[in-house]
C-alpha positions as CSV (number, residue, x, y, z in Angstrom):
1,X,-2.9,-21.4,9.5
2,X,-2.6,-18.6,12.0
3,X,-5.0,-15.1,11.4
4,X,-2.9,-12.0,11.2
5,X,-2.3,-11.0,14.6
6,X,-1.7,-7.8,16.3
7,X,1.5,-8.8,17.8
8,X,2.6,-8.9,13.9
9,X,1.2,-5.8,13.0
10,X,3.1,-4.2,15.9
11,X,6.2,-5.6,15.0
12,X,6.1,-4.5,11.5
13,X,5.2,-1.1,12.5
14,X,8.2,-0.6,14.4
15,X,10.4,-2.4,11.5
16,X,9.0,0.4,8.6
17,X,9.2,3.2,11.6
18,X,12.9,2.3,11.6
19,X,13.7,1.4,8.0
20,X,12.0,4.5,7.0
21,X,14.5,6.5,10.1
22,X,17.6,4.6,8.7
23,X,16.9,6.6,5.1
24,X,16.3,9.8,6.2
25,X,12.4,9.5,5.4
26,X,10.1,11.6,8.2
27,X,6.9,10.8,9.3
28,X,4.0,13.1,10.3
29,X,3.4,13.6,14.3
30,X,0.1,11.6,13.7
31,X,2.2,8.8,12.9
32,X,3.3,7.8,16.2
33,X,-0.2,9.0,18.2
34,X,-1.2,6.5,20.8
35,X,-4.7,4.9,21.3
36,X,-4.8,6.9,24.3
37,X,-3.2,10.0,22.2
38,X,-6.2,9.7,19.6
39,X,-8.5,9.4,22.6
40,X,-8.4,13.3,23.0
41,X,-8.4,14.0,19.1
42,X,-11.8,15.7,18.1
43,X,-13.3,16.8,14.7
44,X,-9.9,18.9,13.8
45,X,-8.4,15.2,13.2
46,X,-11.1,13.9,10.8
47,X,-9.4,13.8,8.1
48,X,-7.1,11.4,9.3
49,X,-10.4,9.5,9.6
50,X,-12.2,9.9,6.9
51,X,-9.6,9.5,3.9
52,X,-8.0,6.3,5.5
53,X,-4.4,8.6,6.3
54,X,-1.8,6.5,8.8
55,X,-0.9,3.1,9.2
56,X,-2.4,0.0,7.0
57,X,-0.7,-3.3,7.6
58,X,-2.9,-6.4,6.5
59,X,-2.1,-10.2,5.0
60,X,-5.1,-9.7,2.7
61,X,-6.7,-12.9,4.5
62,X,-3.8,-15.0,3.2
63,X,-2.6,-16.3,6.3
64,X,1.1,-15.7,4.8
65,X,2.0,-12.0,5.6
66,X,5.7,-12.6,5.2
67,X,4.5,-13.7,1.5
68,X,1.0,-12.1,0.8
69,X,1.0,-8.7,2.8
70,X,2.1,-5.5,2.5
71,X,3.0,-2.3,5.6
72,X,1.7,1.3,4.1
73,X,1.4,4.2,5.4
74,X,-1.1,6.6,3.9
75,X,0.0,10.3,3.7
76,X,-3.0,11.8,1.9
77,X,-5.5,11.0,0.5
78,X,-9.3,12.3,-0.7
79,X,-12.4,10.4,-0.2
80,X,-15.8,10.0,-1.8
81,X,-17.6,8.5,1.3
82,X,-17.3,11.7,3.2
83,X,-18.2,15.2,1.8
84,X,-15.9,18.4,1.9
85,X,-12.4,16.3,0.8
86,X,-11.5,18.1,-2.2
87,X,-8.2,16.2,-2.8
88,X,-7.8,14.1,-6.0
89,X,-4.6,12.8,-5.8
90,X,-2.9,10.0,-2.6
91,X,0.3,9.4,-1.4
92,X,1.4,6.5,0.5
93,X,4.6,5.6,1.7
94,X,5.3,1.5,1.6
95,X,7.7,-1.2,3.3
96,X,9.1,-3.9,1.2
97,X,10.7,-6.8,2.6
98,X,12.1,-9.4,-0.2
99,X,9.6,-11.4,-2.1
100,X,6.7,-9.9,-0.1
101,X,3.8,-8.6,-1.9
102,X,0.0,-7.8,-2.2
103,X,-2.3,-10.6,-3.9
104,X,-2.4,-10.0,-7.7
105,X,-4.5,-6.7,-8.3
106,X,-5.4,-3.8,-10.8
107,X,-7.9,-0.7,-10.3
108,X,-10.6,-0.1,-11.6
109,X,-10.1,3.8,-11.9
110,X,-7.0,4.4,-10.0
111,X,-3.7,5.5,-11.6
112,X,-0.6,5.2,-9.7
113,X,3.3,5.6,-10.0
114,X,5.2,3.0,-7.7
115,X,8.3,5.0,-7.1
116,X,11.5,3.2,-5.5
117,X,12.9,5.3,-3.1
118,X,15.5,4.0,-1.3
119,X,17.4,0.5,-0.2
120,X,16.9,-2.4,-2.4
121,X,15.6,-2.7,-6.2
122,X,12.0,-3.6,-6.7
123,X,10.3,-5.9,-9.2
124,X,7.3,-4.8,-10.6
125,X,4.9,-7.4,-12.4
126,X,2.5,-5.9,-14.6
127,X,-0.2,-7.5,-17.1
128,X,-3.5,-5.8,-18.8
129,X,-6.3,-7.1,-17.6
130,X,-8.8,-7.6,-20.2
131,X,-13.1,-7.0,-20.7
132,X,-13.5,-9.6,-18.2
133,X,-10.9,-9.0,-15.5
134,X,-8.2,-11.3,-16.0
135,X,-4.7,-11.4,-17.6
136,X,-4.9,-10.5,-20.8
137,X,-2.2,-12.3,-23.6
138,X,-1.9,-8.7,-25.0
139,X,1.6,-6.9,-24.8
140,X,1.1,-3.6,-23.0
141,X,3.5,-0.1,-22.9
142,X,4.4,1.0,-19.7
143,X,6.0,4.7,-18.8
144,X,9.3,3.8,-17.1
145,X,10.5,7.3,-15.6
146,X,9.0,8.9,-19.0
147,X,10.4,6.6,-21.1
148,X,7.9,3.9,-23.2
149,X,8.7,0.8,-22.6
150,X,7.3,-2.8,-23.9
151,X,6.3,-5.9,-22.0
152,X,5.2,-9.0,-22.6
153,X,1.9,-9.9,-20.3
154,X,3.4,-11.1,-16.8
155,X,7.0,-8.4,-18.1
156,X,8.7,-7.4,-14.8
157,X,10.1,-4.2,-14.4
158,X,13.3,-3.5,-12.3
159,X,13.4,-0.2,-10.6
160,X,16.4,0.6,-9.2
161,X,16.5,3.6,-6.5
162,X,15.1,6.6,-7.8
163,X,13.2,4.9,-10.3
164,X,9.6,4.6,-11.0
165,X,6.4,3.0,-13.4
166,X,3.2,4.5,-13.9
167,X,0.4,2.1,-13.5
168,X,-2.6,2.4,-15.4
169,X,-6.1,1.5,-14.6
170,X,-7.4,-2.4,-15.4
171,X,-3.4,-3.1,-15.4
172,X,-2.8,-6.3,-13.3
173,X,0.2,-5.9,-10.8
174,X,2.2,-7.0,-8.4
175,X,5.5,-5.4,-6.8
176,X,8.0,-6.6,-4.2
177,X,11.4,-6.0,-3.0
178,X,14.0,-8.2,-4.9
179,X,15.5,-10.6,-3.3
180,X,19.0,-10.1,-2.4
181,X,19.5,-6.7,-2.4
182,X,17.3,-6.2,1.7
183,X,14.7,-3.8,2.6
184,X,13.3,-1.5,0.4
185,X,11.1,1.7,0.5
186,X,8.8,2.4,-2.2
187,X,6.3,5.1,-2.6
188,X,2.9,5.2,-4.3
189,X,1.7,8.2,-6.0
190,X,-1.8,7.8,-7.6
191,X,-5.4,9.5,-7.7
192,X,-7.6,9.1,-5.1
193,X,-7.4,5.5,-3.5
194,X,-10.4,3.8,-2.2
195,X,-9.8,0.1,-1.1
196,X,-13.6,-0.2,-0.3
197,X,-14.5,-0.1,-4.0
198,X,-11.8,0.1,-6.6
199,X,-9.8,-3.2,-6.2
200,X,-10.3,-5.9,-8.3
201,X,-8.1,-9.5,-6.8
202,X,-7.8,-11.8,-9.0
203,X,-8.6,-14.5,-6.7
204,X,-10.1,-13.7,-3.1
205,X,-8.8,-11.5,-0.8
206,X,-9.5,-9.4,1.8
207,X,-8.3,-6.2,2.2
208,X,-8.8,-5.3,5.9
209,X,-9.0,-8.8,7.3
210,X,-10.2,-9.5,11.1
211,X,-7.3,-9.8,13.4
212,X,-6.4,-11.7,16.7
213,X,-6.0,-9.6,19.6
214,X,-2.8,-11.0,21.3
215,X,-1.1,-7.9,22.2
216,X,-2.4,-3.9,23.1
217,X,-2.4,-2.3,19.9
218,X,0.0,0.2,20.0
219,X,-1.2,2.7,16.3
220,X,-4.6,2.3,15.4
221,X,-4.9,1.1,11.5
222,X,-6.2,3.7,9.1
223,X,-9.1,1.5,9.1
224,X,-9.7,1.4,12.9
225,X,-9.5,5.0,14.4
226,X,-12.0,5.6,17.2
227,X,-15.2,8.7,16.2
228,X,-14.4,11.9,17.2
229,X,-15.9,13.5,20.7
């Protein structure tokens, strides 16, 4: 099977650009900086750098990125591999085809809110992981806009527009858009993300995979931006 290539990164850059246009959802200017735009950016822009803030497209190393990937785009964020980032809190904006979705995940310290914002309905998969990482046969409460709510291990949650689910830490999850009802934007609301060190797959997975260079890049990835001058 094929590596994820930049000409499909490209691609599904433009398709959340316009997705998120088509709902009335604004990006930041440093959203749509060129490489040759970023090649001019000193110091002033390392925080962009340092806390991972922009564009994240990756298949995980499945080889199946209409399946097993997932297009982000990082608002804010903190950091604990740079000093002087105070933030404690992240903010990512997400597009969600149907069906596609990341590997099956939890945190190890990370609490998020997946938030549905606008277009289709998402599905939200969620399972407690137990002493030793994996599904546990446990029921677990979720917060469903406030409201408890109990699920059986592997319960799916529907969140309609508008809606959201808090996520807590060592919860196993997955979350897509549901089929049928077309693209989808979600948000992700959490403490401070870092996808070096608190992700725990259930089976292998990489996060920022290597790529094949068929096309000119046309964004860097969050993971990718050149040091400052």
């Amino acid at each position: 099977m094929p590596q994820l290539s930049r000409s499909v990164i490209n691609a599904a850059i433009e398709q959340a650009k316009a997705t998120f246009a088509q709902y009335g959802i604004a990006l930041p200017p440093f959203a749509f900086w060129t490489p040759e735009e970023w090649a001019d950016k000193g110091r002033e822009c390392d925080e962009i750098r340092h806390c991972m803030l922009g564009w994240d497209v990756t298949d995980f190393g499945s080889q199946r990125f209409d399946e097993i990937g997932r297009t982000l785009f990082t608002l804010r964020n903190g950091t604990t591999r740079h000093a002087g980032y105070a933030k404690t809190y992240a903010e990512k904006l997400l597009f969600d085809p149907e069906i596609q979705r990341a590997p099956a995940h939890f945190h190890r310290s990370k609490m998020e809110d997946i938030c549905c914002r606008a277009g289709g309905n998402m599905l939200v998969q969620l399972t407690a992981a137990d002493a030793d990482g994996r599904p546990s046969e446990q029921p677990l409460t979720v917060k469903v806009d406030g409201v408890a709510l109990s699920l059986r291990p592997g319960g799916i949650v529907r969140l309609r527009p508008g809606m959201s689910v808090n996520i807590p830490p060592r919860t196993i999850h997955q979350f897509w858009g549901e089929e049928g009802t077309g693209l989808t934007v979600s948000s992700e609301v959490s403490s401070v993300c870092d996808d070096w060190n608190d992700n725990a797959f259930l089976e292998p997975a990489e996060r920022f995979p290597s790529l094949i260079e068929d096309e000119p890049r046309r964004y860097y990835l969050c993971h990718e931006y050149p040091a400052a001058l």
